[in-house]
C-alpha positions, 0 to 999 in steps of 0.5 A, spaced: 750 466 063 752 473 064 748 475 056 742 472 059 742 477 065 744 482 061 739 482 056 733 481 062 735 486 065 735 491 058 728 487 056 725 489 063 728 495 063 725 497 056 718 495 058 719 499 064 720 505 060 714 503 055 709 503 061 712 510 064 712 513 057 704 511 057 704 513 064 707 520 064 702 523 070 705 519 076 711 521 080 715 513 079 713 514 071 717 521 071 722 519 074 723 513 069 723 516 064 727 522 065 733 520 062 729 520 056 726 527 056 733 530 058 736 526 051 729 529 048 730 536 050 738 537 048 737 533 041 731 539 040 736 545 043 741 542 037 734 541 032 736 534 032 730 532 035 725 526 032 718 527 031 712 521 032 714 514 033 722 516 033 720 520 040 717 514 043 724 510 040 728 516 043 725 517 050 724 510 051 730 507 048 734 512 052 731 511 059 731 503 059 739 503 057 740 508 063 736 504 068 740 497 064 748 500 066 745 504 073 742 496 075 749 494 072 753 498 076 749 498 082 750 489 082 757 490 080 758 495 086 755 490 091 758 484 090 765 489 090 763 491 097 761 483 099 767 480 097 771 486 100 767 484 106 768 477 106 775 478 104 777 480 110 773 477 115 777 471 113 783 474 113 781 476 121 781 471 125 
């Protein structure tokens, strides 16, 4: 059950990366897909950047696995803080 959310949550983010890779000239589409640029820009400062097809693959791949961790994280963050709370309101009466 949990490879299932996983995999929505990486298939979305993928198609959310696409989307902002192709609408680079809004603010919510360069925020996306910032964790790409910034992986970009450090492989072309060690002359290992990717050109064509592999810059698309290298700005969206890296991004959408960003958001993918920073959306488990965040959910895994969540439910620690729930079940802490819930924990100890029923420990006090």
């Amino acid at each position: 059950m949990a490879y299932r959310r996983v995999t929505l949550i990486l298939l979305s983010s993928i198609a959310a990366s696409a989307i902002a890779f192709n609408h680079s000239n809004s603010l919510v589409g360069i925020l996306i897909i910032a964790p790409g640029y910034l992986v970009q820009a450090w492989l072309f400062e060690r002359h290992w950047a990717l050109g064509g097809p592999g810059y698309a693959v290298t700005m969206i791949g890296v991004s959408a696995l960003f958001w993918t961790a920073m959306a488990i994280v965040l959910a895994r963050a969540t439910i620690a803080i729930v079940r802490r709370f819930r924990f100890s309101a029923s420990r006090n009466p």
